[in-house]
C-alpha positions in Angstrom: 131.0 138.5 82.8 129.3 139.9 86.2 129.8 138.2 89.3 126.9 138.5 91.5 126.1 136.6 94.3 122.5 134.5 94.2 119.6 136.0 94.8 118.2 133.2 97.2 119.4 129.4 97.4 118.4 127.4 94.6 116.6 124.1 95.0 119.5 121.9 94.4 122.1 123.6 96.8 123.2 122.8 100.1 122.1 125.7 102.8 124.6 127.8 103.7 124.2 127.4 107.5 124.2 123.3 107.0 127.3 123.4 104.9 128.8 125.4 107.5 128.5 123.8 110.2 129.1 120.2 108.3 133.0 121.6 107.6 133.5 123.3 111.2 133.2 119.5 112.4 135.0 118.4 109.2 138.0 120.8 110.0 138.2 120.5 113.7 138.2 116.4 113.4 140.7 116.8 110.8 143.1 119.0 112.7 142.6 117.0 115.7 143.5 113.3 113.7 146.4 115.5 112.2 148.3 116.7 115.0 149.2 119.6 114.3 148.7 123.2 115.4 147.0 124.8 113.3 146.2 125.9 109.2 147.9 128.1 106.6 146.0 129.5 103.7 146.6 130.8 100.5 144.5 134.2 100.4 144.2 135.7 96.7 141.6 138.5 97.1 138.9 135.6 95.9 135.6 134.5 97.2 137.1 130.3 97.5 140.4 131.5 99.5 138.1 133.9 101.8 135.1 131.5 102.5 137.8 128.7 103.3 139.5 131.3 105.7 136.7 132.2 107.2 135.1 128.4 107.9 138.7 127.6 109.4 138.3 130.7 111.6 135.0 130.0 112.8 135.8 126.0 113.4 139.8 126.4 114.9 140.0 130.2 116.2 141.6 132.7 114.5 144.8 132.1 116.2 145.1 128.9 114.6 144.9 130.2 111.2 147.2 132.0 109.1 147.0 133.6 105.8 149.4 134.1 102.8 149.2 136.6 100.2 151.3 135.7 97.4 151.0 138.1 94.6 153.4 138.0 91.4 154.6 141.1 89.7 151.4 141.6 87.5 149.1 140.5 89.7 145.6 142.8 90.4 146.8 145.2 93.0 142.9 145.4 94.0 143.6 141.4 94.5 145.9 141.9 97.2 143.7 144.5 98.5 140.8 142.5 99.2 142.8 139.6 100.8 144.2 142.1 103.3 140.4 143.4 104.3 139.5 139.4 104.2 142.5 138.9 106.7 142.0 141.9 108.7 138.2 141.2 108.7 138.6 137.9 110.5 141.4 138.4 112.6 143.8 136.2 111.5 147.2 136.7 110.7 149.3 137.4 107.2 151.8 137.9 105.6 152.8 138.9 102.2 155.4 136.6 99.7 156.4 138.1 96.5 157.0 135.0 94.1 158.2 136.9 91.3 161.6 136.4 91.9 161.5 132.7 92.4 158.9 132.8 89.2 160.9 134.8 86.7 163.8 132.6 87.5 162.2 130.1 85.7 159.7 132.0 83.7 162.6 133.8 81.7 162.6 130.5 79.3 159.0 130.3 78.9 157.3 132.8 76.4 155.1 135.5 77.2 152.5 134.0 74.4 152.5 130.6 76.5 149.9 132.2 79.2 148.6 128.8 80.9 152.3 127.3 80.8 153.1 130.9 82.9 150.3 130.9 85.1 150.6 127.0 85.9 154.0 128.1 87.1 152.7 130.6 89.4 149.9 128.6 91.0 153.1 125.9 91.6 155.1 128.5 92.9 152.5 129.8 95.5 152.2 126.1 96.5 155.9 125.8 97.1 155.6 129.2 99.5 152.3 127.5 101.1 154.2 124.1 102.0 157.6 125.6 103.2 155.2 128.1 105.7 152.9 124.9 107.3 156.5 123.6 107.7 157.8 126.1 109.9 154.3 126.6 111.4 153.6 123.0 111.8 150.5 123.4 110.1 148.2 121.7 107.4 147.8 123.5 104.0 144.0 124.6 103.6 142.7 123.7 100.1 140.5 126.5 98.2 139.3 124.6 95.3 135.2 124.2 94.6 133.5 121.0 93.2 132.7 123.1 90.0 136.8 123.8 90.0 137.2 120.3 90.3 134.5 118.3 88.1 135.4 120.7 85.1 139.6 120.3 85.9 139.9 123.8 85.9 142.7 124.0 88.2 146.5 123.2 89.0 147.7 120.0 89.3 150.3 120.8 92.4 149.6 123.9 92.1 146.1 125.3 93.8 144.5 122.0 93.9 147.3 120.6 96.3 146.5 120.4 100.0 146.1 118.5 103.4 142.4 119.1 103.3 139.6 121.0 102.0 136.2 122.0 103.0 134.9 123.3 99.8 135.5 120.7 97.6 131.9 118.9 97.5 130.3 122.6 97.6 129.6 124.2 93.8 130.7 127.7 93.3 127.2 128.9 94.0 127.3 127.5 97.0 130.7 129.4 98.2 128.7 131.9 97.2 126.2 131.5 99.8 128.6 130.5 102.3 130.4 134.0 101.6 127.1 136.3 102.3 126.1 133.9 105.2 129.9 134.4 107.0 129.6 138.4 106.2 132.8 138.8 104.1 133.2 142.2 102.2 131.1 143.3 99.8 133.9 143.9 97.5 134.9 139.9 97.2 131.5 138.5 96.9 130.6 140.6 94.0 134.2 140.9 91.5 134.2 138.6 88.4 135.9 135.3 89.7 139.5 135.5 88.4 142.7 133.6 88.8 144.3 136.8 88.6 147.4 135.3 86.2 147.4 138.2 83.6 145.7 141.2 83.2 141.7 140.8 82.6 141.6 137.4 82.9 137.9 135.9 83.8 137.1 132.2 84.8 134.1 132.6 83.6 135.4 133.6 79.6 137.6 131.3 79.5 134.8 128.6 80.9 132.5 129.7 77.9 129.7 129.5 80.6 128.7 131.6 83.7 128.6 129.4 87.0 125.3 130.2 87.7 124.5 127.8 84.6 127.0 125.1 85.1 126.8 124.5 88.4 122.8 123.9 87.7 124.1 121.4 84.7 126.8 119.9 87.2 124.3 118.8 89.7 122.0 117.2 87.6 124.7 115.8 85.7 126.7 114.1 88.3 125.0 114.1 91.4 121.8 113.2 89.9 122.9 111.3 87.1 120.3 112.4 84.4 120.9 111.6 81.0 120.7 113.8 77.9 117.3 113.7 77.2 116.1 114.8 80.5 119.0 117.2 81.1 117.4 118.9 77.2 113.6 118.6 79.2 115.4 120.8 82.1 116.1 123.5 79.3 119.7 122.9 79.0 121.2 123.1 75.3 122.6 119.3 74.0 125.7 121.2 72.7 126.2 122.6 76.2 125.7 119.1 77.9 128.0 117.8 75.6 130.7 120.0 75.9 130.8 119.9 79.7 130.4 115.9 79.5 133.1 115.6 77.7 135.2 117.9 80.2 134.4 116.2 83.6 135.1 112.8 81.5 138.0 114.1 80.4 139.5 116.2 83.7 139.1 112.7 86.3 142.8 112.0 86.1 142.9 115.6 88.2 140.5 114.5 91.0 142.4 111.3 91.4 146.4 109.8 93.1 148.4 108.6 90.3 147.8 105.5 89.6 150.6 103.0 91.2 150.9 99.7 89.9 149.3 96.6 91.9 151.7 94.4 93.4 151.2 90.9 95.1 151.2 91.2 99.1 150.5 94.9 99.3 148.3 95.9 101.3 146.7 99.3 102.1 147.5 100.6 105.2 144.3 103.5 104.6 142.3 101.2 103.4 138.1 100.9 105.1 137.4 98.9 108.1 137.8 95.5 107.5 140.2 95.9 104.8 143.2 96.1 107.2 143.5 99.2 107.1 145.1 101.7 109.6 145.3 105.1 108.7 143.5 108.1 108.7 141.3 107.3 105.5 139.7 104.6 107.7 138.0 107.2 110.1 134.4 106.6 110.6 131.9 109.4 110.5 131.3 108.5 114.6 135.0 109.1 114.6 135.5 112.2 113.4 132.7 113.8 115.4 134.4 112.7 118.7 137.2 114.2 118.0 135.7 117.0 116.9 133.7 117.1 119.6 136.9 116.6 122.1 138.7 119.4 119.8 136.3 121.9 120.3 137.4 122.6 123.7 140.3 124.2 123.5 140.2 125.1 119.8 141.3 128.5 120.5 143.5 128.0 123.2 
């Protein structure tokens, strides 16, 4: 399936210039409460991993950003070409990681024919390289995953969905779209086939069974507006196709949620809202976050 960015912005989506500027004050508050200098990315040629570099350039500085490339041995060598104009584009710095050493070490015992057991180990193994580098950066990990990603649990479980914080998450691919034509990245990343690159000619969008043009309509009505079958069928879309993606989002929550931890008696959490005792970063107010933002903005690129 082609990948072509939208036309216009549909009803339903959040304007790119809004969402924008909603995660320059998310990212700058977030650094701020953080403490730490600045943000790694993973960069994999992809529209998500450029959009999120880009929004942390234009809300930190690009001195405050760093990207990663991390291709394995048969990874797209177009891929790695189109992070490096992403990178060079913006202005921020990379670097290249081979993880197919540390992969095949542990890949040798896995089958060729197990393909999502392979590429799950990759995605961890680029998390791994992500975590060590905010280490000796003292940095926060920048996530990369969309709500579309997310809702339909088509991603890594500590692999590409782990991070310190993300900007796209509540935004649908279509939207990250958008946000790539309205930030000017290269032609050559908003229009490829979105790909998790893991083996040769993979597609997101074959193994989806549904372009995310479609699903991303279905999403929104689905979740954010809650309508039910019979007015999702009045909208146009097919039952089977409701169905199917129901069932997915139901199925995928354990994904978009911490593992559960059993309750015990006198335990109290410390992140929990105002009023709850709580007293970490989870109980920032809105009003909060825009102050230090606000305070942040200063010397973002100092």
């Amino acid at each position: 399936m082609s990948a072509v960015p939208p036309a216009s912005t549909p009803l339903w989506a959040i304007a790119p210039a809004d969402a924008l500027e909603r995660c320059r004050v998310f990212l700058r508050a977030q650094l701020a409460a953080s403490g730490h200098r600045g943000l790694v990315v993973g960069l994999s040629g992809g529209i998500d991993s450029a959009v999120a570099a880009a929004l942390a350039v234009a809300a930190l500085g690009a001195d405050k950003v760093t990207g990663i490339m991390m291709p394995y041995a048969t990874s797209s060598a177009a891929s790695l070409t189109d992070a490096m104009a992403v990178a060079e584009g913006l202005g921020l710095a990379a670097e290249k990681v081979d993880i197919t050493p540390m992969a095949d070490a542990f890949l040798a015992a896995v089958p060729d024919s197990e393909r999502v057991r392979r590429g799950n180990v990759m995605a961890r193994c680029r998390m791994v390289v992500l975590y060590d580098r905010s280490a000796q950066r003292d940095a926060l990990v920048l996530g990369t995953g969309n709500r579309t990603e997310g809702l339909l649990g088509y991603t890594t479980m500590y692999g590409d969905n782990a991070c310190a914080l993300n900007p796209l998450g509540q935004l649908y691919k279509t939207e990250v779209r958008l946000l790539a034509a309205h930030c000017g990245l290269p032609s050559s990343v908003l229009t490829k086939a979105p790909s998790a690159d893991l083996w040769a000619g993979q597609a997101d969008e074959d193994e989806l069974g549904v372009s995310y043009a479609e699903v991303d309509h279905l999403l929104h009505h689905l979740v954010d507006e809650r309508l039910g079958e019979r007015q999702l069928a009045a909208l146009g879309f097919a039952p089977a196709l409701v169905e199917r993606i129901t069932v997915r989002v139901r199925a995928m929550a354990f994904k978009r949620r911490l593992p559960p931890v059993a309750e015990m008696p006198g335990r109290v959490d410390p992140d929990a809202a105002p009023g709850d005792a709580g007293l970490g970063a989870a109980a920032m107010t809105a009003a909060a976050m825009d102050a230090l933002a606000r305070a942040a903005s200063g010397g973002a690129s100092s």
